[in-house]
Structure formats: C-alpha cells, structure tokens
Residue, then its C-alpha position, 0 to 999 in steps of 0.5 A: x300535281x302529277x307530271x302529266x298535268x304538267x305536261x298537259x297544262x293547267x287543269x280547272x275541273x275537280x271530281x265530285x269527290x273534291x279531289x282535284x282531278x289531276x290527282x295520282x290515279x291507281x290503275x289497274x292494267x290487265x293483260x291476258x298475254x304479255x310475252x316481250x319477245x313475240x307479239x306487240x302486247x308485252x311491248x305495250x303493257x310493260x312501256x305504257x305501264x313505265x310511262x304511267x308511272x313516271x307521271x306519277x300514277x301507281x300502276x299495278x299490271x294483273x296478267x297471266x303467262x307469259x307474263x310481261x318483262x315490267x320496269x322497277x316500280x311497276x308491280x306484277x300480280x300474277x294471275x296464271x292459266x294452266x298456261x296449255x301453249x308454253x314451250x316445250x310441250x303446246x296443247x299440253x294435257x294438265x296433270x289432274x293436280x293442277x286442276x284448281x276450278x271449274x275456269x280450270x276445266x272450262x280451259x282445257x276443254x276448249x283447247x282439247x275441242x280446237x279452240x283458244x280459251x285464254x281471252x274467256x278465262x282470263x276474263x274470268x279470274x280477273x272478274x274474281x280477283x277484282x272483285x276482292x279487290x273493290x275500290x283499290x283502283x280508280x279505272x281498269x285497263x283491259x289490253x285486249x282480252x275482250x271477255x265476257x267476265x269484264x262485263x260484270x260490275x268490277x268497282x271502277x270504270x274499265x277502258x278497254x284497248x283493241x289494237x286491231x280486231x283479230x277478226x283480221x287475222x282469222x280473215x287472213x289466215x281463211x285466205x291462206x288455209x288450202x284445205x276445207x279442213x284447215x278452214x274449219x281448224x282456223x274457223x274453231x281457233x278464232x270461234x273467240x272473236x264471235x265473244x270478243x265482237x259482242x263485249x267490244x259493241x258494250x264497252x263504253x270506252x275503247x282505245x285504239x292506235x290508230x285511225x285506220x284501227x278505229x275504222x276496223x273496230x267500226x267495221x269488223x266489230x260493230x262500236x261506235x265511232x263516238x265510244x272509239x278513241x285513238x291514242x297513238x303508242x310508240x318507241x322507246x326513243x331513249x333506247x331505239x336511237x342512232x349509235x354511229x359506233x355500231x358498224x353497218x353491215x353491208x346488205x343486211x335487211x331486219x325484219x320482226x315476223x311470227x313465220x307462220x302468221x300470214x298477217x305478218x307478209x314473211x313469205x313476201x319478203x323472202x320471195x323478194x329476197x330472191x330476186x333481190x340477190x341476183x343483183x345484190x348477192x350481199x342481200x341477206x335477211x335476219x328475222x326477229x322471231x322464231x324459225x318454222x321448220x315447216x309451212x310456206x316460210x320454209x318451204x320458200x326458204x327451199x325453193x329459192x335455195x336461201x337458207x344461208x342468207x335467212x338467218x332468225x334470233x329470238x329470245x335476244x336481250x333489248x339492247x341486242x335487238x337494238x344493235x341488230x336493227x342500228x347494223x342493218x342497212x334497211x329495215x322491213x315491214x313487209x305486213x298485209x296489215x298491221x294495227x299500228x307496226x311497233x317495229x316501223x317506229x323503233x326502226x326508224x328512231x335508231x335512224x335505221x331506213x325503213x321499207x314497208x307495205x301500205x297495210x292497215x295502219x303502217x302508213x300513219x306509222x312509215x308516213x309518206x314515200x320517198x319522204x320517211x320510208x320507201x312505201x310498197x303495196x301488200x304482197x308483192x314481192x317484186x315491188x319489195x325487191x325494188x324498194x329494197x335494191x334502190x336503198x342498198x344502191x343509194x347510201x344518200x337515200x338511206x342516210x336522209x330517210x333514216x334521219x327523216x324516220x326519226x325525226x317523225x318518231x320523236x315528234x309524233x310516236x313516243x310512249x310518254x305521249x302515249x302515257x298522257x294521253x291515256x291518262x286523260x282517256x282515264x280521267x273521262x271515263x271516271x267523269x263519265x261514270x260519276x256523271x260530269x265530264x271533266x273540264x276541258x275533256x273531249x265529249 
C-alpha cells in the first residue's frame, strides 16, 4: 500500500484490472521548461515529483533544457530543444549540424519570424518519444506545455496542469507595450496562446492551483468548469522554516521578480521604495532574479537615485535563498497577478512577514490583512510604501504575522498535500478512460 493510501485512508474500489487501485502508479511528468531559479515550473516539477515518489509511486520526468534540478530517486530523461534562448547567446542561430529533423527547423523558423516555438515542439518530441514507450506508464502529466502533439493517443490517460493561462501575461505586457511595434512584437511572441487556447478546450482532465486560477482557464480559455480541478501546491516546509540563528537585517525587504515582466509588479515595488526611504533611510530591496540593464525597472532604479539600495542575486544555492528570506524583515509580493504566488508560501513558512498585492490568486495564498499578511491593491506604489513602513515600524506586527504566515503554510500549502491530492486526480482520470470511476472519487 502506498503512502498515500495511508494517508488518504482506506480505499474499496479496484480497477478493471484487478489491482487494487492504490496501487504504485508509473507517471510520466513532462515539462517543456524546468529552469529552478526562474519561474515557478522547475519548483513545481522537481517538489511535486519528490513527493509523488515518497508516496511510492515511480515517477519519471521527460523535459527539455533548462531542465529541472530533480531529487535522488527522481529520474530525468532528457529530451532537448536546440535550446535557441540559453545564455550567453538568445535567439541564437544553430550551426547546420545540430539540425536533427524537420521539429528542429519547424523551431528555428518560429524563433527567426518572432514567435516562441518550444510549447508546439516540445509537444511534439514528446508525442514520439512516448509513442515508443507505449504502456510504461500508467498516466501522463503535461506541466503546462499545451501543445498540439499532446492530442495524439499517447497509450495512457494525460492530466494537464495550467498554472495560469499565459493569456494574462500577453494581456499585460500589450498594456505595458508603448509602441504600435512593440504591440505587434508581444502580438507575434505570445501567437502560442491561439494553439494553447484550443488543446486546453480538448483536454479531459485540467489541474490548477488554485480557484482564482480555475476561473481564468474558464474564462480566458474557454474549459470547462466540470473538467477543472484545483490542487493547491505549496512550500518545502522542511527547508523554508524560521532559524533564529539568522540575524535579521535591519530594513531589508526580498522580493522574487523577472525585472522585465510587467506581470511581476517590480516597477511598483521600486516606485514604492522611494518614498518608503524618506522616512526609513535604512529600507533597501534585494530582488531574487536577474538584473535589466535596460526597461522601466532600470530606468526607475535611475530616476529615484537608488541604485545602492537595490541589490539582485541569481543563481544562488537553496539554503542561500532561504537565509536571504529568514534575514529579511519583509517579504514582498508586489505582482499584478499571480496563478498561486510560490514565494508568498515559502515566504511565510520561514516566518518571514509578508506584504502583497491582491492580484489574482495571491490572496488565497497571503489570506486576510492584518491577519496573515498586509494586503495592498495591484499597482500602487503609495500603498506599497504604506504597508511596508508600518511593518518596519512595528517588530510586534511583524513577529505575530510572520508566525501567522506559517501557521497557514503548514495547514493549508504543503507539496505532500500537494502529492496526494494529485495522485487521487491521476487514479480518476485512469478510472475515466477505462469507464468506472473509482470508489470514493469526485464526479
């Protein structure tokens, strides 16, 4: 029996197979992007993947590059792009030798005329690579990659995750885009979305993170609410936990933000750190992500004069950017929108206070002002500078919504909770295409 079971309690249903259907499920998790240091989907697949396994299911991840940081126990095949965005040299032309099909040139041209072509192939060398693989697995988890090559018969049922629909972000960065040709560059970018919209309306099963999540897939893509099921994920709590050993440092506020994404609400935060320092001339902000040397983040950084007090760290060890978060004396979330907000929940499992928008999903995330979190609206950098010099000014305030922050963390956001109830998605969506519907399970 695995753990899960255990976990879930006893079960009475079995699989037309015979096989008790808590069996050890083989799983296949693919991820067309796994980078661990930028962006929520290498968190998601190297925590969710550990988790599946101690509750004894044998998971396989299939990705391509950057591909994932994975725990001992969690196999990686690698199934690689031309990989035309890496460092040092994006929108790289390949040498004529690294040519390996026609997927390969189907990529190229997309990046050559603006677009972005890795959730279409990736879906494609997937659809191949499991296609030889027929009957090795028992269900297919998509992360996300929504491509076309998914809709073939892949020999087991396919539960797709949508964190969000990036249809958000391409609405987001039109609204920043000052140019008629900047609009028809973001237009070009995100023409994935139009393939992406059309596969999610035909996938049976869809897993989000959370409800306001949920109600974006009905809305900007069109499924259905009854095919739409919300698992929340969450933080390693293990790790993301409060050490009194770490000595706060006085005035530091922590953020996690791409600088250029818009969705990400940087611009804001700076903007707010101006006005935060006329008063709190000790405020300074460290940003997990990577410094723009030009854009709006920048160019703020100038005009207020800041550039001493901003400080960006990338590439940095996990229990580095646990320290980094335990030292600070508020985190921050200052997104226009979030899917679920990963860094709120391992923010507030190290008992770090957090301050944070109201975008999207955040707030299912921070829960209620004044209780768990100081909640300001998206965008507005005065409130943002409120919020954040009534928690420097305030070390109770700060010590009790810090321990309020992981109190909810540890009852409500964990990636073993996450595990489970992903498992039990799995089980219904191999009842489902075997015709019974197992014991117990939602309908």
């Amino acid at each position: 029996m695995t753990a899960e079971a255990i976990e879930s309690g006893p079960r009475t249903g079995d699989d037309p197979s015979g096989r008790a259907d808590d069996r050890p499920l083989r799983i296949a998790l693919l991820t067309y992007k796994g980078n661990p240091f930028c962006g929520g989907q290498g968190v998601y697949v190297r925590h969710l993947a550990r988790e599946l396994a101690r509750l004894g299911h044998s998971v396989e991840v299939i990705g391509a590059q950057p591909y994932p940081v994975l725990d001992e126990g969690v196999p990686l095949t690698e199934l690689p792009s031309l990989d035309l965005y890496r460092q040092p040299d994006p929108f790289r032309t390949p040498k004529r030798g690294e040519y390996r099909d026609w997927i390969d040139a189907a990529e190229v041209a997309t990046m050559w005329t603006g677009g972005f072509p890795e959730p279409l192939t990736f879906s494609l060398r997937a659809r191949r690579h499991l296609a030889a693989r027929r009957g090795e697995f028992d269900v297919i988890h998509d992360n996300q990659t929504l491509g076309y090559g998914l809709l073939a018969e892949l020999g087991a049922p396919l539960v797709t995750t949508i964190h969000h629909p990036i249809t958000v972000d391409r609405q987001l960065d039109l609204d920043a885009a000052d140019t008629r040709r900047r609009r028809a560059s973001v237009r070009r970018w995100y023409g994935f979305t139009r393939m992406q919209k059309r596969v999610a309306r035909r996938l049976p099963s869809v897993l989000t993170v959370s409800g306001s999540s949920k109600q974006e897939i009905v809305d900007h893509l069109g499924v259905r609410q009854d095919r739409i099921h919300v698992v929340h994920i969450g933080a390693d709590t293990d790790l993301w936990s409060p050490d009194p050993s770490v000595a706060e440092v006085p005035g530091r506020i922590v953020t996690t933000s791409s600088a250029d994404v818009p969705l990400k609400g940087l611009v804001h935060l700076v903007d707010a750190l101006a006005k935060l320092r006329a008063g709190n001339p000790d405020a300074h902000l460290v940003v997990v992500g990577k410094r723009a040397e030009d854009g709006p983040v920048a160019q703020a950084i100038e005009r207020h004069g800041l550039r001493d007090a901003v400080e960006f760290v990338k590439g940095i060890s996990d229990a580095e950017l646990v320290d980094l978060v335990r030292g600070a004396q508020i985190a921050c979330v200052p997104s226009l929108y979030e899917g679920f907000s990963l860094p709120a929940a391992e923010a507030m499992a190290t008992g770090t206070p957090l301050v944070a928008t109201t975008g999207g999903a955040i707030p299912e995330v921070a829960g209620p002002d004044g209780e768990t979190c100081l909640a300001v609206p998206p965008a507005d950098a005065g409130a943002l500078a409120d919020a954040l010099a009534r928690l420097l000014g305030d070390p109770e305030l700060r010590a009790r919504l810090g321990a309020a922050g992981r109190e909810r963390v540890l009852s409500r956001f964990t990636w073993k909770q996450a595990a489970i109830g992903t498992a039990a998605l799995y089980r219904e969506a191999i009842a489902a295409r075997s015709g019974a519907m197992p014991s117990g399970g939602r309908r």
